[in-house]
C-alpha positions in Angstrom: 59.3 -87.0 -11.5 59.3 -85.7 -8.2 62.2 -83.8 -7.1 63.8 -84.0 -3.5 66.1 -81.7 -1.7 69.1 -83.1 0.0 69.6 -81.3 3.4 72.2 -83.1 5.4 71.3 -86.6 4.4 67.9 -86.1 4.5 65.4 -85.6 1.4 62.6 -83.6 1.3 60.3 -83.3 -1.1 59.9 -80.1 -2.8 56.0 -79.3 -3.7 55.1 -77.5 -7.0 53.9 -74.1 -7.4 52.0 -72.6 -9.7 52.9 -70.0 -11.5 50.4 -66.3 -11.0 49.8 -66.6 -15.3 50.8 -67.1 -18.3 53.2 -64.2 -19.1 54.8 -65.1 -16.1 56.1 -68.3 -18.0 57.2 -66.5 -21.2 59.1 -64.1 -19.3 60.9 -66.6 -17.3 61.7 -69.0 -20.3 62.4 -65.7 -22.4 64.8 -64.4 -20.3 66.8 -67.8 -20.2 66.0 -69.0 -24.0 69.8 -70.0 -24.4 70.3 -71.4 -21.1 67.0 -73.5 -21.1 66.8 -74.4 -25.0 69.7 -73.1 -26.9 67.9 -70.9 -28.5 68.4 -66.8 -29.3 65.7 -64.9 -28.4 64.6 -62.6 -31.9 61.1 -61.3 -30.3 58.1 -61.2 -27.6 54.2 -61.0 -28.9 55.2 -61.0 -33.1 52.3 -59.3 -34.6 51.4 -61.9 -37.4 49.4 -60.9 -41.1 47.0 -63.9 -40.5 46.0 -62.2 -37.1 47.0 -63.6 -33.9 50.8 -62.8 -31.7 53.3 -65.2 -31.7 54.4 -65.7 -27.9 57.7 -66.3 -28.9 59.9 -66.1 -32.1 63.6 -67.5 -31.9 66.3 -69.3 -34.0 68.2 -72.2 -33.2 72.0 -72.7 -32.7 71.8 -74.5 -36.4 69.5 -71.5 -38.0 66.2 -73.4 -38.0 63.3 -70.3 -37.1 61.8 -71.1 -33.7 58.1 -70.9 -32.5 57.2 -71.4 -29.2 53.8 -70.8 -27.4 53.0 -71.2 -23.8 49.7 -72.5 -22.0 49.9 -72.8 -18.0 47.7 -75.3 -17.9 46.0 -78.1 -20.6 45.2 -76.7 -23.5 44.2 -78.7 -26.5 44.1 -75.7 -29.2 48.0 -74.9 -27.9 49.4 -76.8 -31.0 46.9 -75.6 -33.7 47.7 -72.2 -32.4 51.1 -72.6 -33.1 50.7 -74.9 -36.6 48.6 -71.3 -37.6 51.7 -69.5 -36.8 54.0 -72.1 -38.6 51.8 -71.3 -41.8 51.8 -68.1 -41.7 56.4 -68.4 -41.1 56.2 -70.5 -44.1 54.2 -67.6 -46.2 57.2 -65.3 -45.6 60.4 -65.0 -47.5 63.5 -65.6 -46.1 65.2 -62.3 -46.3 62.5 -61.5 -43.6 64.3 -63.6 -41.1 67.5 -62.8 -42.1 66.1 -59.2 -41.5 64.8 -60.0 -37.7 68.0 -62.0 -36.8 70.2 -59.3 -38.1 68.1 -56.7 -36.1 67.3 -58.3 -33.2 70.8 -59.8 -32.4 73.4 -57.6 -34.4 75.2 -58.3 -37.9 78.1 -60.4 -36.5 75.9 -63.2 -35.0 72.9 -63.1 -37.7 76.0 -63.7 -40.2 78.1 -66.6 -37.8 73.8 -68.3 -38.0 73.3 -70.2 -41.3 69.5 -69.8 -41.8 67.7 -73.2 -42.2 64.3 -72.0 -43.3 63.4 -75.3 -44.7 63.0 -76.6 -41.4 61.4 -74.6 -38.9 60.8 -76.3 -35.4 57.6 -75.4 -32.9 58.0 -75.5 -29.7 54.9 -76.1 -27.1 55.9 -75.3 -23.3 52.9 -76.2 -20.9 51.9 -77.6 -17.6 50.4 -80.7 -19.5 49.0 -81.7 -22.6 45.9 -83.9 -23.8 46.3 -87.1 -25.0 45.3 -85.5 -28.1 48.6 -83.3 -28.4 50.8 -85.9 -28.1 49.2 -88.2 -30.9 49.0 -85.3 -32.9 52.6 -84.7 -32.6 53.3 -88.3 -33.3 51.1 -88.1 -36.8 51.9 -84.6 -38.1 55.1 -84.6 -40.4 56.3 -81.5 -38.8 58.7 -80.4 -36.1 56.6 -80.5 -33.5 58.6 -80.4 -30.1 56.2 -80.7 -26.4 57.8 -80.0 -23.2 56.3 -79.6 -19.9 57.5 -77.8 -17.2 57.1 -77.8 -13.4 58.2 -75.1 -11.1 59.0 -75.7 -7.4 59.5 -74.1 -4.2 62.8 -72.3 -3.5 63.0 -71.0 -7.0 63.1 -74.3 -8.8 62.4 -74.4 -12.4 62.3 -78.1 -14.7 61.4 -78.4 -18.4 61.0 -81.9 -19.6 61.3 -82.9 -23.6 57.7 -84.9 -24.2 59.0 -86.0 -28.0 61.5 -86.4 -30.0 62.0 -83.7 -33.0 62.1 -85.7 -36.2 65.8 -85.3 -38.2 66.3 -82.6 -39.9 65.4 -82.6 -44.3 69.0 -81.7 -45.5 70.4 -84.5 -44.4 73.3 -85.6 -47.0 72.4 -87.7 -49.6 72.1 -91.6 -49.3 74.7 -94.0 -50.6 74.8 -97.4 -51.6 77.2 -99.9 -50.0 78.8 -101.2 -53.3 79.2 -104.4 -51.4 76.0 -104.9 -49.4 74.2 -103.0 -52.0 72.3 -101.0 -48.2 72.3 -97.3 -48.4 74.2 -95.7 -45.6 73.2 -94.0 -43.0 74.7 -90.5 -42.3 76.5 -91.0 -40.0 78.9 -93.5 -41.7 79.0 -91.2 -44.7 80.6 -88.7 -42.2 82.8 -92.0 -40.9 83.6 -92.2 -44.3 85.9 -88.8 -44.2 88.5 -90.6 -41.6 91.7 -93.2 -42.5 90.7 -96.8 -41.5 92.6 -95.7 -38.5 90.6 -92.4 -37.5 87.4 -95.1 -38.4 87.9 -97.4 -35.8 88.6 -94.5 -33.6 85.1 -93.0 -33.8 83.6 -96.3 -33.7 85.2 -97.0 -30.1 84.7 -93.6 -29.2 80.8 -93.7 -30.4 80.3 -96.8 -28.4 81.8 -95.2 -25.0 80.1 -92.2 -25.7 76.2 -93.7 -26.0 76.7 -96.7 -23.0 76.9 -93.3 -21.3 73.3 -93.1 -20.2 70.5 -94.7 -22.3 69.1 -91.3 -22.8 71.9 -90.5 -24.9 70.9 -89.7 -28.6 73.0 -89.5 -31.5 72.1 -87.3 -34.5 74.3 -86.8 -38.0 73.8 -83.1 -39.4 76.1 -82.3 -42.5 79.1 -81.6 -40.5 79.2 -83.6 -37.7 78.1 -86.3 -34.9 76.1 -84.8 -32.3 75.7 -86.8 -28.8 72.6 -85.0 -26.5 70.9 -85.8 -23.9 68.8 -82.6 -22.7 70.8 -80.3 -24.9 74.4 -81.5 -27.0 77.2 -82.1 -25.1 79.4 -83.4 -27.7 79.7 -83.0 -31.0 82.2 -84.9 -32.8 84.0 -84.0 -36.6 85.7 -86.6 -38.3 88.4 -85.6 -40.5 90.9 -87.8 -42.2 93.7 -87.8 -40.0 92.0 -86.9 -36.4 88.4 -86.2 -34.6 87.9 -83.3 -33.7 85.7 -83.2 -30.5 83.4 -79.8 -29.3 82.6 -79.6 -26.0 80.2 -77.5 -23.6 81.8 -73.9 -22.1 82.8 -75.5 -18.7 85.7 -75.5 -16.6 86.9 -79.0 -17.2 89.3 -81.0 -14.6 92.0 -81.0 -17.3 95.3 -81.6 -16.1 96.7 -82.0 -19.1 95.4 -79.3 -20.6 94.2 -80.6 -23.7 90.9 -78.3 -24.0 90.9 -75.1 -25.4 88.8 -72.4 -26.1 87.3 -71.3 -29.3 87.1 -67.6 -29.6 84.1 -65.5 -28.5 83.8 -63.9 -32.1 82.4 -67.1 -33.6 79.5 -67.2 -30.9 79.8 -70.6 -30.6 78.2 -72.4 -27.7 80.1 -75.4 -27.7 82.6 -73.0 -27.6 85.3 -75.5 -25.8 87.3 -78.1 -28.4 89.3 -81.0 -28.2 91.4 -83.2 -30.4 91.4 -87.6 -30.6 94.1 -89.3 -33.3 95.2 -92.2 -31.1 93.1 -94.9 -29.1 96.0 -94.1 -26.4 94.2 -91.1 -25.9 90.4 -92.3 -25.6 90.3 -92.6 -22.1 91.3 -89.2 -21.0 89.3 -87.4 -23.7 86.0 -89.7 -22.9 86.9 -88.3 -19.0 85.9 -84.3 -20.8 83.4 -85.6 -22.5 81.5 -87.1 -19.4 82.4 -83.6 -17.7 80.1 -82.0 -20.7 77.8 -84.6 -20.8 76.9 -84.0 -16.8 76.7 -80.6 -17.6 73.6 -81.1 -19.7 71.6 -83.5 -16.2 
């Protein structure tokens, strides 16, 4: 979409510039991989066995190893580049990551990172992509992420999600409803964890927290609820007795101080938490999560 700048009431639209080359690109989104994608940067130009350089190799927040390649303009061989650089990831062993991450980022964050190498996400940043990318996307069981990104006058840089990443394959096991005799999804085997009290909770908070924007996703990983929209912005755990409710590291209009920090050593990024055990409550705590949430625009 077009973006306008606001000077004094009036709007003016700001005109797109391209960027001198490629490397250009990689360096910008390289210096800013955890801003931009929540990712940790692990290396630049990885030398691969099958020949070839990997623009970029990264690991997510939840340990999955990260690929990314760049193209500044359409390219339709940009995702079967990077598929030959997701075979060649798969051929390895996982002590070899485990090796990078500790290298490249130190021993105390490689060991806070719980390596996911069963699921490995690519990631294809370009200017735009061939109608031929996106249905291969669509069709190839893989995680298989396309974003394109603009950059604008006056230093103005946007990355826009093209797909949806499929969920994650560790999900926790299905379960039968004993009465309906439907499995469950995950998220309700998570509800499952809470009193009938902490239950209805999370179901009035869930609603609240998706009429939000229509945007907003929800996602189940083994621990948690995770609410996104361009990145998370809240991720919700559901214990017996309370929720407990992780937030991004802003400064939050909190006057009653009910957020607090989680310390740096766990190298966290939704490093800010909050706790829910009474619908009394809901109302305030949804006013921090909106805070995080409009963090994320």
């Amino acid at each position: 979409m077009p973006i306008f700048k606001d000077t004094f009431g009036a709007l003016k639209k700001l005109n797109t510039l391209p960027l001198d080359k490629e490397k250009s690109l990689q360096k910008l989104v390289e210096d800013n991989l955890m801003e931009v994608l929540e990712l940790h940067f692990l290396a630049t130009e990885y030398a691969t066995t099958f020949g070839g350089r990997i623009d970029t190799l990264a690991v997510d927040i939840n340990g999955a190893p990260v690929i990314i390649e760049y193209k500044r303009n359409k390219n339709e061989s940009v995702i079967n580049q990077a598929l030959s650089y997701l075979k060649w990831l798969k051929a390895q062993k996982p002590e070899f990551f485990q090796m990078l991450m500790i290298t490249h980022l130190g021993q105390a964050v490689a060991d806070s990172i719980k390596l996911d190498w069963n699921n490995p996400r690519v990631i294809c940043i370009a200017e735009s992509y061939s109608k031929f990318d996106v249905d291969t996307v669509e069709v190839v069981p893989l995680r298989i992420e396309l974003f394109k990104y603009r950059y604008y006058e006056q230093g103005i840089f946007g990355l826009e999600s093209l797909t949806v990443p499929e969920a994650i394959s560790h999900a926790p096991p299905v379960s039968i409803d004993v009465v309906t005799q439907k499995p469950l999804s995950s998220v309700a085997l998570l509800r499952e964890k809470g009193t009938s009290a902490i239950r209805a909770l999370f179901d009035a908070l869930q609603e609240q927290i998706i009429n939000l924007d229509e945007g907003v996703e929800e996602k189940a990983t083994s621990f948690y609820v995770a609410y996104r929209a361009a990145k998370n912005f809240a991720e919700v755990h559901i214990g017996k007795n309370q929720l407990k409710i992780h937030l991004r590291p802003i400064d939050y209009d909190d006057p009653k101080n009910r957020v607090d920090k989680i310390p740096d050593g766990y190298n966290w990024t939704m490093d800010r938490r909050v706790y829910l055990d009474s619908a009394v409550d809901i109302e305030y705590v949804m006013s921090l999560i909106e805070q995080s949430y409009k963090n994320v625009l």
